[in-house]
C-alpha positions in Angstrom: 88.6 111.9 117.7 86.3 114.9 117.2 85.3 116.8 119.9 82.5 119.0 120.1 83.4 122.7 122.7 80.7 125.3 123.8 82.4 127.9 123.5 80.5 129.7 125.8 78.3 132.8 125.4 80.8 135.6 124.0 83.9 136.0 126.7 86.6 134.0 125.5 86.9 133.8 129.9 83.7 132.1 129.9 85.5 129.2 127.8 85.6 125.9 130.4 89.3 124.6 130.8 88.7 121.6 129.6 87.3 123.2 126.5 90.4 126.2 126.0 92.8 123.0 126.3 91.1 120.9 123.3 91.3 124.0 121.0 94.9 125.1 121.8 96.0 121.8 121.3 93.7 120.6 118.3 95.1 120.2 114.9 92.0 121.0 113.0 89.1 123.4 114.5 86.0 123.9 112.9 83.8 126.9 114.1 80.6 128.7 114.1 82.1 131.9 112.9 79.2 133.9 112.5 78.8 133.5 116.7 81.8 132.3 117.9 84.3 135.3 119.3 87.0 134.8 117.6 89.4 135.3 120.5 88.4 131.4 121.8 90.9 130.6 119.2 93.7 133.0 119.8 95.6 130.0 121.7 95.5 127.6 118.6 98.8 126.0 117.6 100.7 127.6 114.1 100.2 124.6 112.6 96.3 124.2 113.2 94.1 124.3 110.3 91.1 126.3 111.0 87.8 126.4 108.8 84.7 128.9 109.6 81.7 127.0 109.4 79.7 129.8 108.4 79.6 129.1 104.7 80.0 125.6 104.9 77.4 122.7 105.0 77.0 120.0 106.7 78.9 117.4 103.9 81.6 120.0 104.0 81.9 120.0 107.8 82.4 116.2 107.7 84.6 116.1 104.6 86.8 118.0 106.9 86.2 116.1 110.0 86.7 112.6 107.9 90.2 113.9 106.6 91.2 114.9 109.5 90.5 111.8 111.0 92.4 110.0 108.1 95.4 111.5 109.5 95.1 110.7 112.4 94.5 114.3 113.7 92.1 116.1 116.0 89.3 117.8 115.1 87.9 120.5 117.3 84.2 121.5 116.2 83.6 124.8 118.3 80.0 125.9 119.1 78.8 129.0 120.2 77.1 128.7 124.1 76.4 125.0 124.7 76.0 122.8 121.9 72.8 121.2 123.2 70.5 124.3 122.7 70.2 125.3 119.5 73.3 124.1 118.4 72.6 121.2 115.6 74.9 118.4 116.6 72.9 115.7 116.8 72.8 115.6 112.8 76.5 116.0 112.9 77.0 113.2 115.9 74.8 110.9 113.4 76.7 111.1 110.8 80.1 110.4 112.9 78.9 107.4 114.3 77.9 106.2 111.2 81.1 106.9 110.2 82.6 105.2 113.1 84.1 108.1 113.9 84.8 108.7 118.2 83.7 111.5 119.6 83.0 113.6 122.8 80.9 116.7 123.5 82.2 119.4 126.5 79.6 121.6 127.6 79.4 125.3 127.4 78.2 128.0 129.0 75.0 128.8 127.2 74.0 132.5 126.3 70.8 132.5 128.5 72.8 131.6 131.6 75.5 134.6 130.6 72.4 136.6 130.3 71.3 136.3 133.7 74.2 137.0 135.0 74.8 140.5 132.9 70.9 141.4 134.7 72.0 139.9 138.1 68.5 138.0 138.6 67.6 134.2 139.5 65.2 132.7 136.9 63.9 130.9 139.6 62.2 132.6 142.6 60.8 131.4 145.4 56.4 132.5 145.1 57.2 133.6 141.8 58.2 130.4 139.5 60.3 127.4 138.9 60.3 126.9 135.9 62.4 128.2 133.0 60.9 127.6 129.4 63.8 127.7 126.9 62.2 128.4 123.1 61.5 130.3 120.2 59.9 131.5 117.5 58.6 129.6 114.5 60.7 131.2 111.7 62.3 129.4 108.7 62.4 126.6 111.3 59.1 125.2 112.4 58.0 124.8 115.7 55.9 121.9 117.0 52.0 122.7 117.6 51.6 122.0 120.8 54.8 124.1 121.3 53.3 127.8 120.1 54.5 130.5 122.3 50.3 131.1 122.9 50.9 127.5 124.3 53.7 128.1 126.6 52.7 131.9 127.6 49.9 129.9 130.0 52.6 128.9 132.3 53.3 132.2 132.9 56.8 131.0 133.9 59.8 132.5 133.4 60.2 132.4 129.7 63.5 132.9 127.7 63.3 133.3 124.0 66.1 132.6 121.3 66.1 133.5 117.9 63.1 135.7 118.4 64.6 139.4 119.0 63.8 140.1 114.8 60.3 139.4 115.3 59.4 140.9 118.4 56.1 142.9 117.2 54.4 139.3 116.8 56.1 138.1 119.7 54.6 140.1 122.3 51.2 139.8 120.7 51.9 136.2 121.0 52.8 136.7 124.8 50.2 138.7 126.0 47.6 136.0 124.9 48.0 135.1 128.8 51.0 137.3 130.3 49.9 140.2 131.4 50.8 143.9 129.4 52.7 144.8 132.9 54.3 141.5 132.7 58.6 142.5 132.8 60.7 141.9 129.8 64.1 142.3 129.8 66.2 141.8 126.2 69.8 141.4 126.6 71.7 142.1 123.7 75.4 140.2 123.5 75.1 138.9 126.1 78.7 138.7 128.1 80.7 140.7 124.8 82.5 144.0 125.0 79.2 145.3 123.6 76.7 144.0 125.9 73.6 146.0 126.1 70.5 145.3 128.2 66.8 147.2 127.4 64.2 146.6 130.0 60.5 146.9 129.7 57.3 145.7 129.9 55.2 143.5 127.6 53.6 147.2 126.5 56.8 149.3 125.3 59.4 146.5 124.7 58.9 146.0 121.3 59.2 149.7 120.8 62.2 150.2 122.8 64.1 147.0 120.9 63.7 148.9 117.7 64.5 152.1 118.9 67.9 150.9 119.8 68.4 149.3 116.5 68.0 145.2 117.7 67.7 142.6 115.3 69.3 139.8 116.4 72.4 138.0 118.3 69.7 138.9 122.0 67.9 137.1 123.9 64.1 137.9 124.4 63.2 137.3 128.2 59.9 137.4 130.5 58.2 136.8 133.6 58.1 138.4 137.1 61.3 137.1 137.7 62.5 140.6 136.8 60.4 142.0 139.1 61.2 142.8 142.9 58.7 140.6 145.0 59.2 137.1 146.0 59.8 134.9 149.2 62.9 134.5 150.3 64.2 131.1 150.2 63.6 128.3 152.6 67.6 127.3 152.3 69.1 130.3 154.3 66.2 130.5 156.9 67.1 130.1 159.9 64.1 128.6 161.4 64.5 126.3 158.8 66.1 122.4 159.1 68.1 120.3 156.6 70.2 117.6 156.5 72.9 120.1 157.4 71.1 122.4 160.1 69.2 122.6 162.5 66.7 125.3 162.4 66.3 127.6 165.4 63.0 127.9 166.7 61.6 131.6 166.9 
């Protein structure tokens, strides 16, 4: 069996149980070593072999996986954040099943959701938005047409950028093409790690104030008026208000 563990965003506390037990107990773990913290795998067994994806490939990552499961072992393949975003595992779930090879993924806690907790704000306000647009940059990787962040930016939702923080000149000119130069940014920088830093901005001075503190990558790029201070409060805690729980009191 492989199993596939988001590791969570950068504190090895952020690790799910179910996802610190598969690790400690594995007999082979495979990881993102260029993200993962390496204190996730402090716990491993003596005996567990342990391979840093970083210079591997993906035949190399399933010669590993295949031997292990030869053995009869199990393999442990260790994402950073959640798998699912940004994470390429479909290409390596592919390949196990054509390899009839079980497997199971466990969730993590993903960066952007550590983020919001290091700034303390909701993504989703009441009058402000309710939607969160999860993206990035084209780079090296392309990104679909009708997906451009000129595209996206006319939401004006609350927008959360990976992979982006190294080109954030171009960035911002992409974003003002419908959020305004006032519009919030905050960019949080490791997010949930011993050197977590946040900068906060507007869609005028961020760019300058990412490179003035030296940021180039491993952040998160993110915008809207969720960062701002005005916004309903929610219908949920209202007392006038009634659910299937409550009855509202009338004012």
């Amino acid at each position: 069996m492989v199993y596939f563990v988001g590791a969570g965003a950068g504190d090895p506390e952020l690790l799910t149980i179910k996802g610190k037990r598969l690790i400690d107990n594995a007999d082979v773990v495979i990881y993102a070593g260029s993200l993962v913290n390496p204190e996730v795998l402090k716990d491993v067994k003596k005996d567990c072999a342990v391979y840093d994806s970083a210079g591997m490939n993906l035949e190399e990552v399933l010669d590993v996986m295949k031997a292990a499961e030869a053995e009869g072992k199990t393999t442990v393949r260790v994402h950073t954040g959640d798998s699912s975003i940004y994470g390429a595992i479909r290409e390596q779930l592919d390949a196990l099943d054509k390899l009839n090879i079980e497997h199971e993924v466990v969730p993590g806690v993903s960066s952007f959701l550590a983020a919001a907790a290091a700034m303390q704000k909701e993504y989703t306000l009441p009058d402000v938005t309710q939607t969160v647009i999860l993206t990035r940059m084209e780079g090296r990787t392309p990104v679909p047409e009708r997906e451009s962040i000129e595209e996206l930016a006319k939401h004006r939702a609350t927008m959360v950028l990976f992979l982006s923080v190294g080109m954030i000149d171009e960035l911002v000119m992409k974003l003002k093409t419908s959020y305004p130069e006032t519009t919030p940014v905050a960019v949080v920088y490791k997010a949930s790690w011993p050197d977590q830093k946040i900068i906060y901005g507007t869609l005028s001075d961020i760019a300058a104030k990412v490179k003035e503190a030296g940021i180039k990558k491993t952040a998160l790029v993110t915008v809207g008026d969720f960062l701002g201070n005005e916004y309903e409060l929610s219908k949920l805690y209202d007392k006038t208000f009634t659910h299937e729980y409550r009855q509202g009191i009338s004012e």
